[in-house]
MARDO-321760 format. One record per residue (C-alpha): residue in one letter; chain; x, z, y. Coordinates in steps of 0.001 Angstrom, whole numbers, plus 500000, padded with zeros to 6 digits. Layout:
MARDO-321760
type_mol_X_Z_Y
A_A_X_Z_Y
...
This chain:
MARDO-321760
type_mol_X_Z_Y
X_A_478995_433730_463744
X_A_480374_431461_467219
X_A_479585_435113_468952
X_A_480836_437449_466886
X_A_484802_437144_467967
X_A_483825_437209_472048
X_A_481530_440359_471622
X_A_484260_441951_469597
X_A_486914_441092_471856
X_A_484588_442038_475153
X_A_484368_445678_473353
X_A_487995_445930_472642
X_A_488492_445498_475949
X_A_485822_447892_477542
X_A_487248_450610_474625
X_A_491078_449728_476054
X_A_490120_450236_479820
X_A_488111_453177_479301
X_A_490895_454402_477458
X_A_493687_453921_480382
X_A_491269_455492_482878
X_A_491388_458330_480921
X_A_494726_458565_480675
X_A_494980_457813_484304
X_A_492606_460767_485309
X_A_494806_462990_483275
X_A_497751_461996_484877
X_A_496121_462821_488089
X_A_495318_465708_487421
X_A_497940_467222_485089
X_A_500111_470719_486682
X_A_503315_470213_487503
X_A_505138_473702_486634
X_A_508838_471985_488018
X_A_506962_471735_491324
X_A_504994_475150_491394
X_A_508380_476693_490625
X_A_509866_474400_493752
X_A_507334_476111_495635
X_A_507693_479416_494657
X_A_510969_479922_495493
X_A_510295_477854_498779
X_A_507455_480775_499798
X_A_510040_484227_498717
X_A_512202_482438_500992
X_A_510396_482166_503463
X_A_508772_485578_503493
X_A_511894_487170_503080
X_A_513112_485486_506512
X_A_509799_486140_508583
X_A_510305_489851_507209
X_A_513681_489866_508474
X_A_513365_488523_511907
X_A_509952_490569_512691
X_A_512082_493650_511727
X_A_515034_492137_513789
X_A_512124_491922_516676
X_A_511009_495493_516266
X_A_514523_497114_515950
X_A_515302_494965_519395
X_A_512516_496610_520740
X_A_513893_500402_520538
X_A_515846_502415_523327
X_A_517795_505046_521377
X_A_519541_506026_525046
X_A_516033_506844_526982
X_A_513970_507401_523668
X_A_511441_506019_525525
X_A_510157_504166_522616
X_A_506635_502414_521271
X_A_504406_504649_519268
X_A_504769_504788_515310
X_A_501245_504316_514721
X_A_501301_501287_517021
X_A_504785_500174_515146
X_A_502902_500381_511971
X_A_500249_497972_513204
X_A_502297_495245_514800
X_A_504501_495979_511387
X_A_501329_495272_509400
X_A_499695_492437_511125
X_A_503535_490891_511577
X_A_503454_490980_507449
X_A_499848_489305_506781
X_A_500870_486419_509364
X_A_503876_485778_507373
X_A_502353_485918_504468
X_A_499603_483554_505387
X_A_502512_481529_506604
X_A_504827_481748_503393
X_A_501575_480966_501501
X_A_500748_477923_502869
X_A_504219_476477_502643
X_A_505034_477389_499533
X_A_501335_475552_498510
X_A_502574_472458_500861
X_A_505838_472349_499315
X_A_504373_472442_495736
X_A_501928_469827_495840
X_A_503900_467230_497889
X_A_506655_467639_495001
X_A_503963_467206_492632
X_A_503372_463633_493883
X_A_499570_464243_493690
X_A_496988_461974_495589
X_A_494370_464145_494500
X_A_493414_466928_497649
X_A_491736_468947_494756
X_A_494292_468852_492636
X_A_497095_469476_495118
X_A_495016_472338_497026
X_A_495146_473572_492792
X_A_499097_473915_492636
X_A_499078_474955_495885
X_A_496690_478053_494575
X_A_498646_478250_491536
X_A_502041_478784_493766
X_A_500502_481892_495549
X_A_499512_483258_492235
X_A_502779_483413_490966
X_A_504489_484325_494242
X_A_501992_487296_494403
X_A_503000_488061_490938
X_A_506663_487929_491253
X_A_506552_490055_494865
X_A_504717_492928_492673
X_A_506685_492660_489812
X_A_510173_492665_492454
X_A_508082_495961_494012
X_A_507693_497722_490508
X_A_511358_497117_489077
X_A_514904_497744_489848
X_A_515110_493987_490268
X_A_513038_494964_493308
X_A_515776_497072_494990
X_A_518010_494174_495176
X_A_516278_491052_495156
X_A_512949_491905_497067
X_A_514595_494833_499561
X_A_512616_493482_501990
X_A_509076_494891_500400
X_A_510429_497989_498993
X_A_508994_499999_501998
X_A_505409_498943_500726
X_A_505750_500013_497155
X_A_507591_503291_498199
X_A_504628_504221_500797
X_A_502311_503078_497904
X_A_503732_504852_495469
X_A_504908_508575_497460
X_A_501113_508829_498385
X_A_500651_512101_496280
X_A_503867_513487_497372
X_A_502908_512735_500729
X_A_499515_514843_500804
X_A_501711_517627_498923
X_A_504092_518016_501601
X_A_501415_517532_504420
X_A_499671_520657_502993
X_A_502099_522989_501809
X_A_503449_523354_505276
X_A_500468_523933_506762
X_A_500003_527080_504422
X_A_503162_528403_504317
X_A_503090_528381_508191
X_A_499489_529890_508324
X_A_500310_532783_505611
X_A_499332_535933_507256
X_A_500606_538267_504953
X_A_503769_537818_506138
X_A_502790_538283_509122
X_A_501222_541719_508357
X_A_503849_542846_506418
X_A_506223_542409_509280
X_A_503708_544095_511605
X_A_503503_547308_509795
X_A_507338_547235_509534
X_A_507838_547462_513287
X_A_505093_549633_513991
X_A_505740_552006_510743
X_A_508096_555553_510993
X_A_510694_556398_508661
X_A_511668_556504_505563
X_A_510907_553064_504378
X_A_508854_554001_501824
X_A_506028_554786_503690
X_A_506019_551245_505016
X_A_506099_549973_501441
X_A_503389_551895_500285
X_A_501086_550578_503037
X_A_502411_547311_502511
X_A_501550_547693_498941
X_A_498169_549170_499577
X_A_496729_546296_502595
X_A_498378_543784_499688
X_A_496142_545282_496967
X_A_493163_545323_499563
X_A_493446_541412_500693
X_A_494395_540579_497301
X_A_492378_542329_495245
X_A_488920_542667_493333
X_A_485910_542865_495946
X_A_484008_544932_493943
X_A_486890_547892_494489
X_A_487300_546533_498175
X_A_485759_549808_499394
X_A_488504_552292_497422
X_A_491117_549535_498582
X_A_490409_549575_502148
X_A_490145_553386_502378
X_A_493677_553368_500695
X_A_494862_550953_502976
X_A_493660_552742_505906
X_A_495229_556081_504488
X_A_498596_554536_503691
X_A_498884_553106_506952
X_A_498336_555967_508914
X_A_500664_557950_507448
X_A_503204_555181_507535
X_A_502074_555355_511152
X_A_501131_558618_512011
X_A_497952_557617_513468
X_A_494321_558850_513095
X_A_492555_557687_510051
X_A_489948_556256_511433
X_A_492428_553996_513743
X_A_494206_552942_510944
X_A_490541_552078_509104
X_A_490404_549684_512188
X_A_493920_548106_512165
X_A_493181_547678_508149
X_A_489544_545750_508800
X_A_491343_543688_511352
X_A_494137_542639_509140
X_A_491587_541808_506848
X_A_489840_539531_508966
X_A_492966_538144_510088
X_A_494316_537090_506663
X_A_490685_535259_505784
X_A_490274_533263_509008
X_A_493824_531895_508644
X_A_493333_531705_504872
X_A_489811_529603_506425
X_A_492386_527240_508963
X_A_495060_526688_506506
X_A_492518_525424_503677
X_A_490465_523453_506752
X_A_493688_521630_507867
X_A_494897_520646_504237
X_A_491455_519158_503491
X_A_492110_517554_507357
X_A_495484_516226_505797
X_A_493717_514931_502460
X_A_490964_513017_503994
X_A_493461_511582_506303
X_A_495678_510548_503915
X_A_492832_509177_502288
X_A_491597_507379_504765
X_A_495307_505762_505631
X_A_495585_504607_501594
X_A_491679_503052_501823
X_A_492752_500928_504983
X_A_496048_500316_503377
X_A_493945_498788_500224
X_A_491457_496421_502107
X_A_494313_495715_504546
X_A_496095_494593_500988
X_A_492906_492646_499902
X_A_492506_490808_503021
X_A_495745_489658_503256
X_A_496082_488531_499652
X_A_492382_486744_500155
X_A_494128_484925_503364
X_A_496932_483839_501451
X_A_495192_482517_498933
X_A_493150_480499_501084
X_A_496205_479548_502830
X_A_497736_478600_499531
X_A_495137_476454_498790
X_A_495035_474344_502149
X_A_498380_474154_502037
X_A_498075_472426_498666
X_A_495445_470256_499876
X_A_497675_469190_502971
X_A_500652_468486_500854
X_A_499155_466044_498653
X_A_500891_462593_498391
X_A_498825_459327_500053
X_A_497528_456899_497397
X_A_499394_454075_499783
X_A_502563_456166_499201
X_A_501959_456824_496088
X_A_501372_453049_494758
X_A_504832_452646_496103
X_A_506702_455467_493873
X_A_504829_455332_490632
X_A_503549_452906_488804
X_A_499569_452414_488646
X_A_497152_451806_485707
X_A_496991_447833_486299
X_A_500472_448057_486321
X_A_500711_449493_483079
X_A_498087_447036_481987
């Protein structure tokens, strides 16, 4: 019975200290949302000024009186790469600035809110892109989500003048005018009939083209068989710049294409780079146990 009391007092203490390392660990490691926040706002801020003096930079960099000017494609670049490095740069402050407000002494667990601070800043930069929040408070990345989202509209009006400009029946139509004899509705009728023939059924191309040919050289007054020849080369004329119109739109999609699937990795790699940025930023921020003895009290303290 002498040994009883010590070996139930020796596991009341093991049971107490297990029970404040516990505690301690999950102060350690606990997120600190006041300082995540402290960071956010740190990292928008600081985006939002890199994004305003690298378009100070490039607008310095333009000669409106000689127009002797860089390149756009070359613009867009520097533009581009200008916008990762500031992110990368926002990212890793913002992480910094969370986890040394966090008073962590854990790298993990700083390099954590530091993570955690770029994953809300991401969020809040899209959500500021797809709202009308956006147009005020994140001006300075509406020019992504507008090239982003006009993509469509920007393949439509590549195309469409590229056809309009390559439609040869206009093109006929005035040819027959200048070359046709009065009255004007002998021009109209061979109009008419080389219309019918180009747009038409090719199993009646035969009849069409032999009533092309006969309209035209009356609206002409040239031999038949000369007008059977100006007919078969307005033929071919219409479907080989039918062939380059349809050729340069596809030219246009594919490029566009192209521009949107560089645009996307581009958007992945620079979000990846934050991140990681984020994170060592976090990890750098972190508080110094020596330091941190001094501000907060530690578990043999509380002991």
């Amino acid at each position: 019975m002498s040994d009883a009391f010590p070996h139930s007092r020796q596991d009341e203490n093991l049971a107490y200290t297990t029970a404040s390392d516990d505690a301690h660990t999950i102060l350690l490691n606990k997120v600190s949302w006041g300082a995540i926040f402290a960071g956010v706002v740190v990292a928008l801020v600081v985006q939002v000024l890199l994004t305003m003096l690298g378009a100070g930079i490039g607008i310095a960099t333009l000669d409106a009186g000689t127009g002797e000017n860089t390149e756009a494609s070359t613009f867009s670049i520097a533009a581009g790469i200008w916008y990762i490095l500031s992110g990368i740069v926002a990212a890793f402050v913002g992480g910094y600035t969370a986890a040394r407000m966090s008073g962590k002494t854990l790298p993990t667990t700083g390099a954590f809110h530091g993570l955690t601070t770029w994953a809300l800043t991401t969020l809040l930069v899209l959500y500021f892109l797809t709202s009308t929040v956006g147009a005020i408070v994140g001006g300075a990345f509406s020019g992504i989500a507008s090239a982003v989202g006009g993509l469509s509209e920007t393949v439509a009006q590549t195309a469409a003048p590229i056809v309009a400009e390559a439609n040869p029946l206009e093109a006929i139509e005035a040819q027959v005018r200048s070359t046709g004899t009065d009255p004007e509705a002998l021009n109209n009728a061979a109009i008419d009939a080389i219309r019918a023939l180009i747009m038409g059924n090719q199993a009646d191309a035969n009849a069409a083209r032999q009533n092309a040919a006969q309209a035209l050289a009356t609206a002409r007054g040239i031999p038949l068989e000369q007008a059977t020849q100006q007919v078969t080369q307005m033929e071919q004329q219409y479907h080989q710049a039918i062939e380059r119109a349809q050729q340069q739109a596809t030219e246009a999609a594919e490029t566009a294409a192209s521009v949107v699937s560089t645009g996307a990795l581009l958007a992945f790699a620079s979000l990846v780079l934050g991140a990681i940025a984020g994170w060592f930023g976090g990890r750098s921020g972190v508080v110094h146990p020596v330091f941190a003895d001094r501000l907060i009290p530690t578990r043999h303290g509380l002991t």
